[in-house]
GUGU-759656 format. One record per residue (C-alpha): residue number from 1; residue in one letter; chain; x, y, z. Coordinates in steps of 0.02 Angstrom, whole numbers. Each point is the difference from the previous one (the first is absolute). Example, Ala and Ser with C-alpha at 12.3 -4.5 7.8 and 13.67 -1.06 7.14 Angstrom:
BEGIN
(1 A A (615 -225 390))
(2 S A (69 172 -33))
This chain:
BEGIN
(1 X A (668 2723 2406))
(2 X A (-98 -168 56))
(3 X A (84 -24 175))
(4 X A (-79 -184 17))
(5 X A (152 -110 -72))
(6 X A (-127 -154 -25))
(7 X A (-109 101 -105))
(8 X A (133 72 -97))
(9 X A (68 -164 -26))
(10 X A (-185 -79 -54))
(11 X A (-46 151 -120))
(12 X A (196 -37 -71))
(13 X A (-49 -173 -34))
(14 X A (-162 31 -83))
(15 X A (94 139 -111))
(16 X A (139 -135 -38))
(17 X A (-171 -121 -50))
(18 X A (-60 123 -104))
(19 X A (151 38 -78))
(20 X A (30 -204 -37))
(21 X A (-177 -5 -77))
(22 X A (13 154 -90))
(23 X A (164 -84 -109))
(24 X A (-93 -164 -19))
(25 X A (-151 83 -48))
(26 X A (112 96 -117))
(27 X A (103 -153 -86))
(28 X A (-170 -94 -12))
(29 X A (-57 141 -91))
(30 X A (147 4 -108))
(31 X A (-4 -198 -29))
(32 X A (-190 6 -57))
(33 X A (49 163 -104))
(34 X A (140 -128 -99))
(35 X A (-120 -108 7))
(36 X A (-147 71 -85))
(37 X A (156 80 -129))
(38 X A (53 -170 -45))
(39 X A (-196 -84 -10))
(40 X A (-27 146 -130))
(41 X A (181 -17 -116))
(42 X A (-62 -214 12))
(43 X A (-171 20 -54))
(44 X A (54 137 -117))
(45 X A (109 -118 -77))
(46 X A (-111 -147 -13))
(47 X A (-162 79 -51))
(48 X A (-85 -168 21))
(49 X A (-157 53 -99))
(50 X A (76 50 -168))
(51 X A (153 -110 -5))
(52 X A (34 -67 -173))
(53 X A (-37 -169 36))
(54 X A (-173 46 79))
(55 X A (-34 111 -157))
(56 X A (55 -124 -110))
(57 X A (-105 -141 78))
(58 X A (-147 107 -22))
(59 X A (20 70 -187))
(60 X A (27 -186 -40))
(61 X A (-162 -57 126))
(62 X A (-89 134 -102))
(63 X A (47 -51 -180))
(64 X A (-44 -186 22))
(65 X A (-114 -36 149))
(66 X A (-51 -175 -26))
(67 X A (188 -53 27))
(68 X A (-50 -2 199))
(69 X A (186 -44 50))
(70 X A (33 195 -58))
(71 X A (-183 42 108))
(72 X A (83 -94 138))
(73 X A (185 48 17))
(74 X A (-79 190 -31))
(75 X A (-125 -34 152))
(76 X A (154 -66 105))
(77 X A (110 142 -29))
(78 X A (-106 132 21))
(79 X A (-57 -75 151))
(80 X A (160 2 81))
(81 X A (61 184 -66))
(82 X A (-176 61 82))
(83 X A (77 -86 154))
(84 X A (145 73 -14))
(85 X A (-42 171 -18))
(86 X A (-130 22 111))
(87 X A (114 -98 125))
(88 X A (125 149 -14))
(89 X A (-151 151 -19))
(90 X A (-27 -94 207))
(91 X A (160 10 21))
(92 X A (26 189 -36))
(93 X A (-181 34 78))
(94 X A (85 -90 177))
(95 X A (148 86 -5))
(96 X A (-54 177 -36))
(97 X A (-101 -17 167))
(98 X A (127 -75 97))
(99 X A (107 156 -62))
(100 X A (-114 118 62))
(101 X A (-10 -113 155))
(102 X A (178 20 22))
(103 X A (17 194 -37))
(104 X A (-127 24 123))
(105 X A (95 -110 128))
(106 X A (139 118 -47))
(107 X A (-78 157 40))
(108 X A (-62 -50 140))
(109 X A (148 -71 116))
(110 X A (101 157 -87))
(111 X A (-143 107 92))
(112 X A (15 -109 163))
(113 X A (192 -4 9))
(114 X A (-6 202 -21))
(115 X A (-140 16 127))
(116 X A (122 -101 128))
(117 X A (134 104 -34))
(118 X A (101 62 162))
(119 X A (11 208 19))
(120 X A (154 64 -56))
(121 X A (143 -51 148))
(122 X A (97 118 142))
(123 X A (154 23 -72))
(124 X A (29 -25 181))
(125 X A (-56 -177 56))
(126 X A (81 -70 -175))
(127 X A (42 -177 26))
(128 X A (179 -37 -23))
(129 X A (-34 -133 -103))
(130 X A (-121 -42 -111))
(131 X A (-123 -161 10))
(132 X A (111 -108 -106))
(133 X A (-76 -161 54))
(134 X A (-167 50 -55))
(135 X A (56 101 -165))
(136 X A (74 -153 -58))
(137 X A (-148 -87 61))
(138 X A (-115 59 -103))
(139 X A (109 30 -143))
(140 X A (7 -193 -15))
(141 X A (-179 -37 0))
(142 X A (-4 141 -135))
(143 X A (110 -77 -96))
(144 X A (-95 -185 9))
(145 X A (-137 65 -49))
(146 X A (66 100 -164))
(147 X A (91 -144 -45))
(148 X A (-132 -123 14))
(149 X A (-130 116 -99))
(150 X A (149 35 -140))
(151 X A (19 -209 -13))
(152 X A (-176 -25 -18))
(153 X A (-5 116 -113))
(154 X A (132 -72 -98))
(155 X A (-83 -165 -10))
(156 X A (-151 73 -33))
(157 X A (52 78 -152))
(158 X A (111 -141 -57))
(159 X A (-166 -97 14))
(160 X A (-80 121 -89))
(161 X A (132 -3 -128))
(162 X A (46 -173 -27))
(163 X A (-81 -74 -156))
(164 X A (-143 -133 89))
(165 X A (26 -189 -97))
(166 X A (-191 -23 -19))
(167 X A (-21 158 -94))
(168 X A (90 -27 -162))
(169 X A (-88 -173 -20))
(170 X A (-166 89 -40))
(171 X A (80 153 -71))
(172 X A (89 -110 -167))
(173 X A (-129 0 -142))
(174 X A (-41 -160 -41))
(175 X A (118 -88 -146))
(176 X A (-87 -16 -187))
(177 X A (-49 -187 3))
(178 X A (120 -105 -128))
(179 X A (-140 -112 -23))
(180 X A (-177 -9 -61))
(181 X A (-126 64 138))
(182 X A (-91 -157 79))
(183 X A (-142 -37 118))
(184 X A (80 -73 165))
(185 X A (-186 -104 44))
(186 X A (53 -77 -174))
(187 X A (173 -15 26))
(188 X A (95 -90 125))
(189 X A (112 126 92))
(190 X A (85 -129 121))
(191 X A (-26 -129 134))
(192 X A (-222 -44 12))
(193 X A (-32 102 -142))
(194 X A (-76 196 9))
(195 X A (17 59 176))
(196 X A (75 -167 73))
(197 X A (-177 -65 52))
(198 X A (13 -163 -133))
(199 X A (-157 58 -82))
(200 X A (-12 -12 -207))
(201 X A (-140 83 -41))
(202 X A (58 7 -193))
(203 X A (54 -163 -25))
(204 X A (-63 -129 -89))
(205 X A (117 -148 44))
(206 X A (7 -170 -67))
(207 X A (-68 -143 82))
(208 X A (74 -145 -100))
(209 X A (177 -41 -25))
(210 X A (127 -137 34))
(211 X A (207 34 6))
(212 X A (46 -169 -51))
(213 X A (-90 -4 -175))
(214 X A (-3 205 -15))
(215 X A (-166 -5 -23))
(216 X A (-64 184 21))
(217 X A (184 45 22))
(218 X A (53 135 -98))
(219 X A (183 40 26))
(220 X A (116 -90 119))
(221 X A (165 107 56))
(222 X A (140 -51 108))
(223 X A (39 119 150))
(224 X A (216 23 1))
(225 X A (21 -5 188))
(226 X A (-115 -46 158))
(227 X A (-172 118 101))
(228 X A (-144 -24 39))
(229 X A (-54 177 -27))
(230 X A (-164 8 -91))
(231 X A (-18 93 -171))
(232 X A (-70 175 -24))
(233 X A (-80 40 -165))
(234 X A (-9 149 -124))
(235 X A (-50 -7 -178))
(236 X A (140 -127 -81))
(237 X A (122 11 140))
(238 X A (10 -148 156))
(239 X A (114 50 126))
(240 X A (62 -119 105))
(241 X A (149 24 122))
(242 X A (149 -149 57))
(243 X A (151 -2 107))
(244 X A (126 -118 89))
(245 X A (165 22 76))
(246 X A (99 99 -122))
(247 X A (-141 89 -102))
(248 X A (-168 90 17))
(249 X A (-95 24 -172))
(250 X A (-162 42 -68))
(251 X A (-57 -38 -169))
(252 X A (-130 42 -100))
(253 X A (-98 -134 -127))
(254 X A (-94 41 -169))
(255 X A (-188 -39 34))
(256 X A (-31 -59 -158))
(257 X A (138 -105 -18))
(258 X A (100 -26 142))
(259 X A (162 48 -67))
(260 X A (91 77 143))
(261 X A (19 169 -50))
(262 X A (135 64 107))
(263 X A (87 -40 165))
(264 X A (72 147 137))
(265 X A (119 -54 94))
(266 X A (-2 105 161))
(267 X A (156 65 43))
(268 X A (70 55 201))
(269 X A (-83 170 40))
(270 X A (67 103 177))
(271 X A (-52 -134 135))
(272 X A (5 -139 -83))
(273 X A (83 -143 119))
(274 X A (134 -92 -98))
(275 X A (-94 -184 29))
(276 X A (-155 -61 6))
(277 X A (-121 1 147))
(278 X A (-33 -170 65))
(279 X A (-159 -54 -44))
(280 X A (-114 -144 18))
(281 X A (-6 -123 -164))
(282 X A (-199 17 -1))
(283 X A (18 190 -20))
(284 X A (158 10 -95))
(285 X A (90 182 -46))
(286 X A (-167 50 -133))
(287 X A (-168 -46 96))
(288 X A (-58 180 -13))
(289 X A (-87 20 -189))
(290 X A (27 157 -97))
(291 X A (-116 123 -41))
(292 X A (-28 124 -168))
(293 X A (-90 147 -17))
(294 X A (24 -16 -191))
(295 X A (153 94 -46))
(296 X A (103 -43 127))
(297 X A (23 -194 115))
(298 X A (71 2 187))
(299 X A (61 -133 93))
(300 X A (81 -49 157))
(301 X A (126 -137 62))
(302 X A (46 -64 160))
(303 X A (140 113 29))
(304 X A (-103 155 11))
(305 X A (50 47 -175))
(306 X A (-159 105 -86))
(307 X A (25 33 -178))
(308 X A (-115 90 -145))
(309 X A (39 -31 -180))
(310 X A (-100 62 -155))
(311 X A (-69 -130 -136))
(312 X A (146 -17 -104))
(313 X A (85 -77 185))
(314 X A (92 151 26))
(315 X A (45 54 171))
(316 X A (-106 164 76))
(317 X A (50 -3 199))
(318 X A (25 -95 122))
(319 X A (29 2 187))
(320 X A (61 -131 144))
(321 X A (-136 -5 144))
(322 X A (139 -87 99))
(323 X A (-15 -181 43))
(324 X A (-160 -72 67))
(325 X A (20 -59 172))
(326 X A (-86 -183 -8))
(327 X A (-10 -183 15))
(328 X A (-61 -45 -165))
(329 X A (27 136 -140))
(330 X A (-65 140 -58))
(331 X A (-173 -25 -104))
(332 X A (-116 132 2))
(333 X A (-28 82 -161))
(334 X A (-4 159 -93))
(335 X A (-174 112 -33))
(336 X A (-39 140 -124))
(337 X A (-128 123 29))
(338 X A (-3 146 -119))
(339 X A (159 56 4))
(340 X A (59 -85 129))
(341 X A (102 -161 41))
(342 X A (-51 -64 187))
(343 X A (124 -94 96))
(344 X A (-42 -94 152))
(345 X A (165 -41 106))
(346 X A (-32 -89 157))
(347 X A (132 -86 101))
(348 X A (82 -19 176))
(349 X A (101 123 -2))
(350 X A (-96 161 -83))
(351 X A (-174 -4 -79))
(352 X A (-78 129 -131))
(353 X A (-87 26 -155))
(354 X A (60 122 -124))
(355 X A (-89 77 -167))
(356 X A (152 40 -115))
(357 X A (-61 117 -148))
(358 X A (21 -150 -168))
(359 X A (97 117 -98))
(360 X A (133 83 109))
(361 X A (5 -108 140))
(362 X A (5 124 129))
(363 X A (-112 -35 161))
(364 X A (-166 86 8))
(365 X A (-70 -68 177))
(366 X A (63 -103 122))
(367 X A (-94 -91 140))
(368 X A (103 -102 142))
(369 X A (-111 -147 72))
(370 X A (4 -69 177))
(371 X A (-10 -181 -76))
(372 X A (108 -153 -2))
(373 X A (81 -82 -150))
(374 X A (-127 -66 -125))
(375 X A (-10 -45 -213))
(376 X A (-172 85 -18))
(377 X A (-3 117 -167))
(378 X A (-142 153 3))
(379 X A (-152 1 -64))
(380 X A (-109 149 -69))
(381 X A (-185 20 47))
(382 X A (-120 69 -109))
(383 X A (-124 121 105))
(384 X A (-142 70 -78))
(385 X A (70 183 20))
(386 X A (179 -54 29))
(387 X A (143 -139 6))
(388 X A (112 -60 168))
(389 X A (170 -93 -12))
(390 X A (-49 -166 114))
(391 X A (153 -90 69))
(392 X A (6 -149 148))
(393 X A (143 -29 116))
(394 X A (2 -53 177))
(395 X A (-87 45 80))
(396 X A (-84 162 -83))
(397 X A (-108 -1 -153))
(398 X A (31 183 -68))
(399 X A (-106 108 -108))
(400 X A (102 154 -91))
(401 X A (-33 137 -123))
(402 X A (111 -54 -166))
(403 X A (34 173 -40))
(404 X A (71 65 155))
(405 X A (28 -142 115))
(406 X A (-112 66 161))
(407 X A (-70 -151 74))
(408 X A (-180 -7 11))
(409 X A (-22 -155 115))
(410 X A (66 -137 71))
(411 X A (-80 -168 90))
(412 X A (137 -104 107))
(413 X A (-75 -177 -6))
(414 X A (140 -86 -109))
(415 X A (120 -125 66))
(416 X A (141 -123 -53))
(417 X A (102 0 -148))
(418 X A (-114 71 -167))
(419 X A (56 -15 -173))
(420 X A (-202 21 -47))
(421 X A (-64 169 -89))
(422 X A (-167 79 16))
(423 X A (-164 -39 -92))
(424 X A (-152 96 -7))
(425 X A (-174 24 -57))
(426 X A (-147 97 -7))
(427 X A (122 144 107))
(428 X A (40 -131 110))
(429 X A (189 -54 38))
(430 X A (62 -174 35))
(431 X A (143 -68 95))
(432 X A (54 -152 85))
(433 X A (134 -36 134))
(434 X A (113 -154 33))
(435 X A (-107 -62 146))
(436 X A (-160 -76 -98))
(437 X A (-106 177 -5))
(438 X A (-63 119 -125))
(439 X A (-63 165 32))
(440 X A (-116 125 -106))
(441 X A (0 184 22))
(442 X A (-97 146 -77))
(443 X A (151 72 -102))
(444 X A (-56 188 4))
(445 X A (3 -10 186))
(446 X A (89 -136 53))
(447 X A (-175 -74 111))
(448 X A (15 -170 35))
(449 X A (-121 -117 -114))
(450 X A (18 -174 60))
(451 X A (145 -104 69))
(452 X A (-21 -197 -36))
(453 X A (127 -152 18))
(454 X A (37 -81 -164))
(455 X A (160 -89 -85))
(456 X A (85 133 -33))
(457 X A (149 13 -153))
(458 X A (188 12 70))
(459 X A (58 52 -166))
(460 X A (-135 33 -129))
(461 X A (-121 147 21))
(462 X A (-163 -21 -7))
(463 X A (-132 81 -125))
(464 X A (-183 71 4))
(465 X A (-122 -24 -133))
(466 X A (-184 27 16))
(467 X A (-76 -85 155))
(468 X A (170 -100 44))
(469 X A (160 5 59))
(470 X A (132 -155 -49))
(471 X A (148 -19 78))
(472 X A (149 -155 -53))
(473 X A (114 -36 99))
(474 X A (167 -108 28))
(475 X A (-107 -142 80))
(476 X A (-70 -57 -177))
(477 X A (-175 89 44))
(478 X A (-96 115 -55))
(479 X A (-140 89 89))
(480 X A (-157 93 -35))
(481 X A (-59 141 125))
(482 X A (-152 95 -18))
(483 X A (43 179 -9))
(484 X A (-147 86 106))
(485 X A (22 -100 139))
(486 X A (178 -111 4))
(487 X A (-94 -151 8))
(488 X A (104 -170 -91))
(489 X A (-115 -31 -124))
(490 X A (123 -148 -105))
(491 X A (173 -84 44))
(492 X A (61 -95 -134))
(493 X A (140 -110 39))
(494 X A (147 -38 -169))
(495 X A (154 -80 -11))
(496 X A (118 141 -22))
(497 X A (36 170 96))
(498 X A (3 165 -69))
(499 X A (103 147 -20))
(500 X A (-72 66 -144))
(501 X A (-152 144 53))
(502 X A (-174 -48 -56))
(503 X A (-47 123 -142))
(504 X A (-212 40 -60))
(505 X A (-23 31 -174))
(506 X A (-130 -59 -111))
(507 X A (-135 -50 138))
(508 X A (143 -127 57))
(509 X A (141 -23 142))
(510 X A (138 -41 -79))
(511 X A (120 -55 106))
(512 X A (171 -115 -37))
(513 X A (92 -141 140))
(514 X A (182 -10 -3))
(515 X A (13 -153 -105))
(516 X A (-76 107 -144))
(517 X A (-209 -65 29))
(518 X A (-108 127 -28))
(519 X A (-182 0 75))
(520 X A (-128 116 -80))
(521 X A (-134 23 123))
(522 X A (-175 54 -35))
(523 X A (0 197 87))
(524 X A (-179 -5 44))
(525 X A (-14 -186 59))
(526 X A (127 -93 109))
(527 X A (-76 -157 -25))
(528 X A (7 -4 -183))
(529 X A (151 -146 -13))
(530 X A (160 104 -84))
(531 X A (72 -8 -166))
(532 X A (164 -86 13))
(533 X A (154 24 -149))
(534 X A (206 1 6))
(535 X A (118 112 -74))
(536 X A (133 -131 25))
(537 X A (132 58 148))
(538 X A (1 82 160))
(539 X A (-91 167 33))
(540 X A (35 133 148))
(541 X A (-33 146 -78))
(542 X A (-182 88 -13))
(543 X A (-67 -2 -203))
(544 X A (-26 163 -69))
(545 X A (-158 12 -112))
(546 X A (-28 153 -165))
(547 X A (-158 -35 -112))
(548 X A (6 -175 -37))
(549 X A (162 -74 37))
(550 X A (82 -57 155))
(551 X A (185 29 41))
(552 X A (94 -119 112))
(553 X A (176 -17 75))
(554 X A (27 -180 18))
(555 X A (161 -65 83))
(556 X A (97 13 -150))
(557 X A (-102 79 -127))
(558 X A (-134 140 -38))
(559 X A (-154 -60 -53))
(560 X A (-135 80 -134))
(561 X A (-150 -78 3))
(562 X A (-184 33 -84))
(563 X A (-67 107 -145))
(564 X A (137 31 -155))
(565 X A (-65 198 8))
């Protein structure tokens, strides 16, 4: 027997070490084994590449390829079950080593804590009693560390377990359309038109008209109750949305007619506060416009309500986003892309934008934004081999993938208060701040282009068309930038401010003041003097524009102006 107490007592030590690392090493290796157990029964359960709605998606893809919405959602979902399941063939890869990592561990401190062991003790020099401060000792630390491997385990597999909220989203097949299958770039899918850039590449608007004598006026429908939400537009349906005090509605208007065709009246969902946010009068309790996708319109209120209804006005879901936390109202408004509805919800107290799948309503992505309250609405870039969600808040001008959310860049220039959306042309994107400056970036990359002073829109948003970029703004002016290099090319001071966003279609800027003037400028030549007609009352909200008619909410009524078909 070792005579030397201190080395006894320093080879008992590193025997009690071993023995502590040999039962970590052993519940690690039983927590990864659970582990790898549970990852299996999960992904056996999923099966992310032959789920029904992926299969489904694909036979229907297959039978009618030129309906690219089917292409697209089929792209989408595949993408993100290739994700998923190669995320959890990593996951079983990492684990099986760190098993073997931990076995190993096992073996070896097992080995070491045998090699320390004492001989067998004299009966003799016995002590008369045993170590108890020690035993107990390392019984505790034992004990810690079993426990704290078994309750990460736990969690682990509750993780593991626990149905994720994004997942379903993509996983729903997508609903039969009620309606008749349209072309969005023909269409008018909500606020600015396809993709929320104010571009009409379709359209063939009017350019003559007068309110007072209805000259060029085609229908002429009262609105029941105040907004200055803008229309969206899908075959013979206008949707248009309206709230005060006591009641938030959205209605929907026959094209051809005007007849309103049905009103919902949206009822208190979970979350709903029991009055009315206070608001400013300018922005009211429906600034943000609704948006369609063709069988189904969404809107949102001032209250945080969101609510889908089908064609025939019936409710689909809805969901409270909770109360925006600012000054003026809420304003920013709703986006489709493929399948799904965008929602850009920036305020004081929380900041995000959320893609809800349009016919469940359950949350696909979510992205939380390090900005500051704002009325902005997103805008959709067209890329040669892609598209990017653009939004603008200060101070950060973010670039995202639509179909997942990742963000792709961001620029922080922006400052002051911005109600302003993006523009862009020629893959170029377009913002402007609240301090007299607008900024171009490459939007693939984010690069900076150019950064010039100009006077800048509070409210409208400006648009790109060929070589120019016009902004209007509340100070009755509208300018004229060149879009390669910033430089103010025109300023044209009018009587009247605007609200209203300017809109190109036909080789013209059409663009209305809130006292109802419209000014059609000449797209290719500022200094071509504008066209100058009245509808006949006051106008805040942006026109929307299908083949050769123009629809306008006036103060009091919706407007149909051009072409009879």
């Amino acid at each position: 027997m070792d005579a030397n107490p201190d080395r006894q007592a320093r080879r008992q030590r590193a025997r009690d070490m071993a023995g502590a690392i040999a039962i970590v090493a052993a519940s690690f290796s039983l927590a990864v084994a659970f582990l790898l157990l549970a990852n299996n029964a999960r992904a056996s359960r999923a099966q992310p590449l032959d789920s029904p709605a992926l299969l489904q998606l694909r036979d229907q893809a297959r039978k009618d390829p030129k309906q690219t919405e089917w292409v697209e959602r089929f792209r989408d979902m595949d993408e993100i079950a290739r994700h998923s399941f190669f995320a959890s063939q990593g996951f079983a890869r990492a684990g099986a080593g760190l098993l073997l990592a931990g076995i190993a561990t096992l073996v070896v401190a097992l080995r070491v804590r045998r090699s320390l062991a004492p001989p067998p003790p004299d009966p003799a020099n016995l002590p008369s009693q045993p170590d108890v401060e020690r035993i107990t000792t390392s019984r505790r630390a034992a004990l810690a560390a079993l426990l704290l491997c078994l309750c990460a385990t736990g969690a682990s597999i509750a993780w593991l377990l626990a149905p994720h909220p994004a997942a379903p989203a993509v996983a729903q097949p997508p609903a039969q359309p009620t309606a008749p299958n349209g072309d969005p770039v023909s269409e008018w899918p909500g606020f600015r038109g396809p993709n929320g850039v104010a571009l009409a590449p379709k359209a063939k608007p009017p350019s003559d008209w007068d309110g007072a004598s209805g000259r060029g006026v085609l229908w002429k429908t009262e609105v029941p109750i105040t907004g200055s939400s803008s229309p969206a537009v899908w075959g013979d349906r206008i949707f248009l949305t309206a709230a005060d005090e006591r009641a938030r509605k959205i209605f929907a208007f026959d094209a051809n007619s005007g007849q309103l065709v049905w009103t919902h009246d949206v009822q208190a969902m979970p979350g709903t506060p029991s009055e009315a946010p206070k608001v400013s009068e300018d922005t009211g309790l429906a600034a943000s416009s609704p948006a369609t996708d063709g069988s189904r319109a969404f809107a949102i209120f001032a209250n945080g309500d969101l609510v889908c209804v089908d064609r025939e006005g019936k409710k689909v879901w809805g969901v409270n986003l909770g109360v925006p936390d600012n000054p003026y109202g809420h304003a920013s408004s709703l986006i489709v892309w493929r399948h799904l509805l965008l929602v850009q919800y920036d305020h004081h107290a929380e900041a995000f934008i959320s893609a809800f799948d349009a016919a469940s309503g359950r949350v696909a992505w979510e992205a939380k934004r390090k900005v500051e309250a704002s009325w902005t609405t997103p805008a959709i870039i067209d890329l040669p081999d892609r598209q990017v969600l653009l939004t603008c808040s200060t101070p950060l001008v973010i670039a995202y993938d639509p179909a997942t959310g990742r963000e792709l860049w961001n620029r922080d220039v922006l400052s002051g208060e911005l109600a302003p959306s993006p523009a862009t042309a020629d893959g170029r994107v377009f913002v402007n701040d609240d301090g007299g400056r607008i900024f171009a970036f490459d939007a693939a990359t984010g690069e900076p282009a150019w950064e010039a002073d100009a006077n800048t829109p509070d409210i409208s948003s400006p648009v790109a068309s060929g070589k120019f970029i016009w902004l209007a703004n509340s100070a009755a002016t509208v300018v004229c930038c060149d879009a390669g290099s910033g430089k103010q090319i025109a300023e044209i001071e009018l009587e009247e401010g605007f609200c209203a966003s300017p809109i190109a279609a036909g080789g013209r800027i059409y663009t209305f003041d809130r006292n109802g003037t419209a000014f059609l400028f000449d797209a290719a030549d500022p200094a071509v003097k504008p066209i100058r007609l009245e509808i006949g009352e006051k106008v805040f909200a942006t026109p929307a524009f299908v083949g050769g008619r123009m629809y306008v909410r006036g103060e009091k009524h919706l407007f149909c102006i051009g072409a009879g078909s």
